[in-house]
N, C-alpha and C positions, 0 to 999 in steps of 0.2 A: 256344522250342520251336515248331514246325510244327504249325500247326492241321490239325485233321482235313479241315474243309472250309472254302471259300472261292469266292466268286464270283468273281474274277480272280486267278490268280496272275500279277507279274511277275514275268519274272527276270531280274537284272539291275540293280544300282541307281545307273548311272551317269545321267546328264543325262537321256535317255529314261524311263528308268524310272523315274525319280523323280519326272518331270514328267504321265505316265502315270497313276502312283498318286494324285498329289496332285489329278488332273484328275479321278478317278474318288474319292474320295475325298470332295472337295467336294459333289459330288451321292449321297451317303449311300452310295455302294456298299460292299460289303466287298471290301478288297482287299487280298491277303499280298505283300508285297515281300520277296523271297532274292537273296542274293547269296551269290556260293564265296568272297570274298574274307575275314578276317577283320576287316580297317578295311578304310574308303573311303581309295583312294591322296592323297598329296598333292603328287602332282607330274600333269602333264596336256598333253594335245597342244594342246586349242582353248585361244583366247585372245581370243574375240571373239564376241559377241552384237548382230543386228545390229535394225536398228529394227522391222522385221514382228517379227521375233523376240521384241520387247520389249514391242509390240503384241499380241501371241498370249499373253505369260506375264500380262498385266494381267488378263485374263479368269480366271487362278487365282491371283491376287493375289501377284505373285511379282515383277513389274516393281520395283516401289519398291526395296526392299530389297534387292536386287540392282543395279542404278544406284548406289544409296550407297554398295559397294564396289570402285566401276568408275571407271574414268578416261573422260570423252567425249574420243571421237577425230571433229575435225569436218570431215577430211579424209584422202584414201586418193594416197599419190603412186606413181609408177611411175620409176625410176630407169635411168639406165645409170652407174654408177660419180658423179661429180658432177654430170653432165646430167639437169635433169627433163626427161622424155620427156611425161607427162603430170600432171594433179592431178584428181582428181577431189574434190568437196565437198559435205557432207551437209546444209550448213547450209537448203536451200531443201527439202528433202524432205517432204514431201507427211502430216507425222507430226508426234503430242506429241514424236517420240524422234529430231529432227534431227541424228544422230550414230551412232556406231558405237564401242560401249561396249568398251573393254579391261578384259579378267578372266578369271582365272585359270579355269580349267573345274574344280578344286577347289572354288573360293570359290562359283560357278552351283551345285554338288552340295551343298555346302555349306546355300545360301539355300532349296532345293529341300526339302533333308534336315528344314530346321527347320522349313518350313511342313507340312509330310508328319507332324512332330511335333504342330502345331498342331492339326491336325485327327484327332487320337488315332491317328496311324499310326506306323508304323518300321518298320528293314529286319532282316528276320533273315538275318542272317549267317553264315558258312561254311557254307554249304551246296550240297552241288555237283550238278547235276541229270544223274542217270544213266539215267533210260528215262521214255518218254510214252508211253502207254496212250490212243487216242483210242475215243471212243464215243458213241451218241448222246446222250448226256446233258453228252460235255466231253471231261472227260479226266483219268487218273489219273497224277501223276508221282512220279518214285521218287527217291531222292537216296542220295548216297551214306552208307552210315551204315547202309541201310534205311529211315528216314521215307520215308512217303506224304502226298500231297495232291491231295482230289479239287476240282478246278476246273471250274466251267463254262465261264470261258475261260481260255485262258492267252497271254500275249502274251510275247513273244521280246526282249530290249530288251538281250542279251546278244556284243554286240557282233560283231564279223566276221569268229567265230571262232566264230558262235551252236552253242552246241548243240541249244538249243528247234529252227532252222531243220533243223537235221540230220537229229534225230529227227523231227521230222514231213516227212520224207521231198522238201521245198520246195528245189529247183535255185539255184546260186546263180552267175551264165553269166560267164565271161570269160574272159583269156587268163589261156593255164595258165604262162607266166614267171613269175619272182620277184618281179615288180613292183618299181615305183620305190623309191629307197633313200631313206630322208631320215635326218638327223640332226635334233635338236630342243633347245633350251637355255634355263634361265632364268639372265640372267649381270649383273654390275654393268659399266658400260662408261662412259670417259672418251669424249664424242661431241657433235657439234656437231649430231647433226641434231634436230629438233624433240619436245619431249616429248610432243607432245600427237596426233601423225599418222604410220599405218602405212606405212613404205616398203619397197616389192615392188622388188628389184633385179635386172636381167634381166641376166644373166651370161652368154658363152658356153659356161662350165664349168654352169650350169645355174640358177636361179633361188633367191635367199635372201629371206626376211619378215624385218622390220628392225619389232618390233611392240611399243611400251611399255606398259607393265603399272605397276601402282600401286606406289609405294613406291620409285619411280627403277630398277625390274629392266626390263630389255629381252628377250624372246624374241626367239631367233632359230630358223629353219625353213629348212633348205637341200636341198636334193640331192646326193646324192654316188654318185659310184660303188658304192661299198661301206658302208655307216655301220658302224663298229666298234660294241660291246654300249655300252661309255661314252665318249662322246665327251671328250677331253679339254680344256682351256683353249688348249692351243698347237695343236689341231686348227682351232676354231674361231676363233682368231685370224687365223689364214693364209686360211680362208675367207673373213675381213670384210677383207684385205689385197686378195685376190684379186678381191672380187666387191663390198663396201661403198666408202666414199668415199675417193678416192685424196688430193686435194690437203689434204685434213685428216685424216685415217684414225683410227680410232677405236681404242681401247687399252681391251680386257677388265684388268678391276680384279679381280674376283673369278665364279668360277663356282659356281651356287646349287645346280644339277643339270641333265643333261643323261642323253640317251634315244638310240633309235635305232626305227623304224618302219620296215614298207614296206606299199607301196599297191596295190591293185589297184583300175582300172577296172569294177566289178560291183554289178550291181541284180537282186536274187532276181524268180524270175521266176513267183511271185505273193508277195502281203500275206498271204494265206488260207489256209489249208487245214484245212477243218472248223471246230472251237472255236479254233484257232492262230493265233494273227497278230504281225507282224513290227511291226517299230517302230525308225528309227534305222540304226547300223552294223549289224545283224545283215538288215538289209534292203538296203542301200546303203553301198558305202563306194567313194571316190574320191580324186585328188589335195588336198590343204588351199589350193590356191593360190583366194584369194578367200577363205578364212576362212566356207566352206559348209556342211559337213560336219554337226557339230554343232548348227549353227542348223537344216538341213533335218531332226534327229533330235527339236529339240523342236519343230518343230511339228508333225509327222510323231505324237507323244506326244500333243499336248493333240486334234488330231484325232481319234484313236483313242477317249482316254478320256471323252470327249461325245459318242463314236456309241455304243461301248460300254453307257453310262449309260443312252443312249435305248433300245436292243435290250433290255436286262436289265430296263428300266420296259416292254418292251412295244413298243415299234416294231418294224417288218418287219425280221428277217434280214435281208434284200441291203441294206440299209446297209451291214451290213460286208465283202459284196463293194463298195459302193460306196467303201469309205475304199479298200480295194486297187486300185479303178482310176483314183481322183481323184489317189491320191498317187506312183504309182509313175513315171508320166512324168513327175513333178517329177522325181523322182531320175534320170531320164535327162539331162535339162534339164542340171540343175546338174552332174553330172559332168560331160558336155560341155562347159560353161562354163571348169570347171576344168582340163579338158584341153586348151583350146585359149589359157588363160594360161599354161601349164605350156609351151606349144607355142611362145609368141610369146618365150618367153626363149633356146630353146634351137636358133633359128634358125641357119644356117650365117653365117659371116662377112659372105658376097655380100648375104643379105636384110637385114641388120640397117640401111642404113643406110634402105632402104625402110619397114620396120616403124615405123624412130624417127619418120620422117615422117607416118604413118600417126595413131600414136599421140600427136602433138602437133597436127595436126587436130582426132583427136577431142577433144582437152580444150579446144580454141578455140573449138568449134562449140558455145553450149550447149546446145541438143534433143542430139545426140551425149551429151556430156556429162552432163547430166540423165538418159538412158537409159542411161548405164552405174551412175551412182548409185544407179538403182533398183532396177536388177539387184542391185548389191552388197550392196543393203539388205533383199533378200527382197521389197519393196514388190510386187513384179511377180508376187508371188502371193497378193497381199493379193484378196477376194472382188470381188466386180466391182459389189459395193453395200454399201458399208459397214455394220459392226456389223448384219450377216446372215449370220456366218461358220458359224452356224450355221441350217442349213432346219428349220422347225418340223415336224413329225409330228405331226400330227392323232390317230394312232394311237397315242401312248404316253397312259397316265391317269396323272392329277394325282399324284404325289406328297405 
């Protein structure tokens, strides 16, 4: 049942919002978590948590136990059909978490869900958010059903497709196409390439993630013209024909499930608006190439719910214009990032033999090399003085 009141509503209880609640949570806040869904899905686009990442979740004690369910991946290769073009390796990274964790975005909502348990939370369920009322006191939101909740804040964590974003009136800029097509798959596969490391295949029909997951299942992430509603087994087999290794070629065994997705390049063009704030896909969503997306949405979460904390104990409001303009050029950053991977797969014939060269440079160089690890890892927006991720405020009292 819907409390009456609450000092943060989220809505939304994927990766973000779970991460959100659990972060504001820890520091004694009252916080209601909704979601329209009636279970949490179990099937999921991300597939990887990367070291900042894992670094970020340690601070709400969530690192552990989520590594226990993951595979370390302690390198990231880039392919043309049997050519490595490039390797990049996590193993020198600058972190407790020298690797680049494979797991399911289920089993992360999962680890999220139980800790959110630990600390006397949960998500209430089918509830679908139909109007927001802003005032100066927050805000009242309505659901469908009729239930009411008045929140003094409410944060958006409701993917990019937000209705939180909507309803408070927050632009969300990009091109108005249909955006990129992907297909997505978790499948059993006869295959020679390595269990333990992600391989990006740069195709010129358009770019496939070749990305192991625990339990011998392999994700796969492709491009396609079109993606049908269910990709079928013999779809993506002609894919890993097409665009995976040729002199030994891989042979799907079984498919576990498969999806269909499209993207848009767009970053809402503020965090803020009055009590409202964004978090995540409902903030930012772009291409999946680099395995960004996701990880930019929990830290983008645990940010939130520590400035949050602080405001509600008494710090200055513009903190939380400050989370909206510390974090939103990440999210420029990083799609860019992703769109210029997305870019270097889907070059014309004449570039590619330039590119190969390019990109087998950079993995011989290692400063090159090392700077693209860091990037992959989130490290490059780790603070610029360690374990001060957070600025103290003089202005909040003791708790």
């Amino acid at each position: 049942m819907l409390p009456e009141r609450t000092d943060v509503l989220v809505v939304g209880a994927g990766p973000t919002g779970l991460a959100t609640a659990v972060t504001l949570a820890r520091q004694g806040v009252e916080v209601t978590v909704v979601d329209r869904l009636e279970r949490p899905p179990v099937t999921s686009r991300a597939a990887v948590v990367h070291a900042y990442t894992l670094e970020v979740l340690e601070r709400i004690g969530v690192a552990a136990p989520l590594v226990a369910r993951g595979l370390r991946s302690p390198r990231f290769r880039v392919r043309d059909r049997d050519r490595v073009l490039a390797t990049i390796t996590f193993g020198d990274l600058p972190s407790a978490h020298p690797y680049a964790l494979m797991v399911s975005q289920a089993q992360t909502e999962a680890v999220l869900a139980d800790r959110l348990t630990d600390l006397g939370g949960r998500v209430l369920r089918a509830y679908e958010l139909t109007g927001l009322d802003l005032d100066a006191a927050g805000a009242v939101a309505t659901f469908a059903g009729g239930g009411t909740v008045r929140a003094r804040r409410v944060v958006g964590a409701d993917g990019m497709h937000s209705r939180v974003r909507e309803l408070a009136g927050i632009g969300f800029g990009g091109p108005t196409d249909p955006g990129e097509s992907f297909l997505l798959a978790d499948v059993s596969v006869e295959s020679t390439l390595p269990r333990d490391e992600v391989s990006l295949f740069l195709a010129r029909q358009g770019p496939m993630v070749w990305a192991p997951l625990p339990g011998g299942v392999v994700r796969l992430v492709a491009t396609v013209a079109d993606a049908p509603r269910d990709p079928e087994a013999g779809l993506l087999q002609a894919l890993l024909d097409e665009r995976g290794p040729a002199r030994r070629p891989d042979r799907i065994t079984e498919l576990l499930w498969s999806s269909r997705f499209r993207i848009h390049h767009r970053v809402a063009e503020t965090y803020r608006r009055g009590p409202v704030l964004l978090a995540g896909d409902a903030a930012h969503v772009h291409s999946p190439a680099g395995g960004q997306g996701m990880n930019l949405g929990i830290c983008d979460a645990v940010a939130l719910g520590e400035t949050l904390a602080d405001v509600l104990a008494g710090a200055p409001e513009t903190l939380l214009d400050d989370y909206s303009t510390t974090r939103r050029p990440l999210a420029g950053e990083v799609a860019g990032f992703a769109d210029r991977l997305t870019r270097l797969a889907t070059l014309p014939p004449v570039a590619r033999p330039l590119r190969n060269v390019l990109l087998g440079a950079v993995s011989a160089v290692p400063p090159a090399r090392r700077r693209v690890a860091m990037r992959l890892s989130g490290l490059t927006h780790r603070p610029a003085r360690p374990g001060t991720a957070r600025s103290p405020h003089p202005a909040v009292p003791p708790r």
